[in-house]
N, C-alpha and C positions, 0 to 999 in steps of 0.2 A: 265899820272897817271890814273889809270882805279877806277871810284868810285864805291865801293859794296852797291847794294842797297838789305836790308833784309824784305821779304817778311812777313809779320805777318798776318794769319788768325783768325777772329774772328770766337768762336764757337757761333752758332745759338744755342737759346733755343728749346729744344724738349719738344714739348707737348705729355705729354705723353695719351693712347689712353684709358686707363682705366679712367682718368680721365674727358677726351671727353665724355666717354658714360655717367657715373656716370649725369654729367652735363644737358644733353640732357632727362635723366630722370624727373630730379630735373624739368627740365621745363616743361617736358612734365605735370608732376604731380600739379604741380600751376595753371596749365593752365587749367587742369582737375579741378581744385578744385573752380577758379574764375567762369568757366564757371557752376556750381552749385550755388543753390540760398544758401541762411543762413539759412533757414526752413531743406532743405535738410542735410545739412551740418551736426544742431544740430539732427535729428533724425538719424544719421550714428555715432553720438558719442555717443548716448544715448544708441543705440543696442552693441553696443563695450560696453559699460561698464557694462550693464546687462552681455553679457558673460562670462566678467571675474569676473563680481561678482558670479558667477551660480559655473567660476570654484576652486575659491577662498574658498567659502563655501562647494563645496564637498569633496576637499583635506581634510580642517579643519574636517570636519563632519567622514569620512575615518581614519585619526591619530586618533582621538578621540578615536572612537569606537575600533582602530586595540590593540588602545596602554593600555586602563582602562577598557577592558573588556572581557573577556575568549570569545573564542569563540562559537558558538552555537554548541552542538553535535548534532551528526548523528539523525538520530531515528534510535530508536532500533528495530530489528527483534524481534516478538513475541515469547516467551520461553512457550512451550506449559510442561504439566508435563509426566509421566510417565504410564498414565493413558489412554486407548483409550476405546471409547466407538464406538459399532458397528453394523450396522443396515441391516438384513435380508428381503430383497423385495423380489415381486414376477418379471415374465418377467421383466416386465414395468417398474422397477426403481423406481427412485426417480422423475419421470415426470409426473406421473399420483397422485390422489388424492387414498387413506390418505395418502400415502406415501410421496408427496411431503412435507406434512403439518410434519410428521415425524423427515424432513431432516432440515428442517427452526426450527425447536424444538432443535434439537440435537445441529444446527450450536450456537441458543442463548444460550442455556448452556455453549459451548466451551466458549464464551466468558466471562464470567465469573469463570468459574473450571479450563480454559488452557486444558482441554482434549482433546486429537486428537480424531475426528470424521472421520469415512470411511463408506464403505457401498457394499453389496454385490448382486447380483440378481441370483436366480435360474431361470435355463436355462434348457428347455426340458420340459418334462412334470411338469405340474403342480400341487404335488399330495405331501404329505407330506413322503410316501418314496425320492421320490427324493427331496424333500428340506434337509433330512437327513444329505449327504455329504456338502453341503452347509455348513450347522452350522456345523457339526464338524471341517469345516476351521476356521472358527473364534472361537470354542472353546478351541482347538489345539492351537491357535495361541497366539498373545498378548493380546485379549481384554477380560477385565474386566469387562464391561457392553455389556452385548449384549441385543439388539432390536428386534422384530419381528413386521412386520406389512404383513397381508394376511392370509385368511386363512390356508394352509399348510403350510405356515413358522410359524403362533403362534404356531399352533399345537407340531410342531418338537422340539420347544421352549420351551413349556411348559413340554413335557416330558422329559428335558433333565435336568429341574430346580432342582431334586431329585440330580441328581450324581453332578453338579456344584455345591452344596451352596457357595463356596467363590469368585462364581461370583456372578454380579444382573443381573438382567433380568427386561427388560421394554416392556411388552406385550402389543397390540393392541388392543382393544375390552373387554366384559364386565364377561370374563372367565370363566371359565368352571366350573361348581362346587362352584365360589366364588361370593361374593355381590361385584360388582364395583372395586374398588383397593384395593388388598388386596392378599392375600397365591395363589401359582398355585398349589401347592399340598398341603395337610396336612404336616404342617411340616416344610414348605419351605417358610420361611420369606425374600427371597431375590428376590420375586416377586413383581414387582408395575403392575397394569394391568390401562390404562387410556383407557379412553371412544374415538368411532371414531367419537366425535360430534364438533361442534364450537372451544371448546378449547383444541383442541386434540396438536398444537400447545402448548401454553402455560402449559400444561399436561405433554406433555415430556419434555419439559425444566425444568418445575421442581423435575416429578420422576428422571430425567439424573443426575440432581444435587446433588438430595439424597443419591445414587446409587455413584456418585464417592466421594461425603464426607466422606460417611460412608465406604468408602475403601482408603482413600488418607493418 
């Protein structure tokens, strides 16, 4: 009689290998941390909880502001009016004297009236025929105050105040015919004439001012 003997394997435990590392961390980190004094230790918790208080209060501070308060608008673009005032040099521009003082006149005005300010230079000879075409660009054109500073642009300027009255005109110098500021012609109440001295500056800011009130 043959005896049956039945083999039975036991299964081995498997360690599994994520949990190996997991482990091997855990120590490694204790052993990091023994090997640190308690001074250490407490200054690495203290900067840890500053940061999250730093980021705790900027969330809060953020919702606050996003959620009980409009938000801030743009700035706005400057809305200038309808109005341009416009100033006849000689070569030179607006970079030499009176005429720079002319241009820092006209710019403090703008800021107050909103009036566009520009500015023009006669090219060629220097001589009040040829300032002639000059002005009648800016007479021709949009503006409504015109400037002169030199002598053949006031000149050109001043003879043209007859046929424009419902423009102004803001002359340079102490005019022709007239006491200080005051008529370029008989007649012609749409001339301011300001002095080239000290307050030639503060002079056209405020004949500029006059000049587009009294037309706005």
């Amino acid at each position: 009689m043959v005896k049956q003997v039945r083999q039975v394997t036991r299964a081995r435990p498997v360690r599994e290998e994520g949990t190996g590392r997991l482990t091997a961390v855990g120590r490694a980190a204790v052993a990091g941390l023994r090997s640190l004094g308690g001074r250490t230790i407490a200054m690495i918790g203290t900067a840890v909880a500053v940061v999250l208080a730093v980021i705790v209060t900027g969330f809060l501070f953020l919702y606050d502001h996003g959620t009980s308060r409009p938000p801030i608008p743009a700035t706005r673009a400057r809305h200038y009016t309808e109005t341009d005032a416009c100033l006849l040099t000689d070569r030179h521009g607006i970079n030499a004297a009176p005429a720079a003082a002319v241009w820092q006149g006209m710019q403090d005005a703008s800021l107050t009236t909103h009036a566009r300010v520009s500015y023009s230079s006669v090219t060629g000879e220097q001589s009040t025929a040829n300032a002639r075409p000059f002005l009648n660009s800016l007479l021709q054109g949009s503006c409504e105050v015109v400037l002169a500073v030199g002598g053949p642009e006031v000149e050109a300027a001043r003879e043209a105040t007859g046929q424009y009255a419902k423009l102004g005109f803001v002359l340079v110098g102490r005019g022709s015919g007239s006491k200080g500021q005051g008529k370029g012609k008989a007649g012609a109440d749409n001339v301011a004439w300001v002095p080239a001295d000290d307050g030639l500056r503060a002079g056209v800011a405020a004949a500029v001012k006059r000049a587009v009130d009294a037309r706005g």
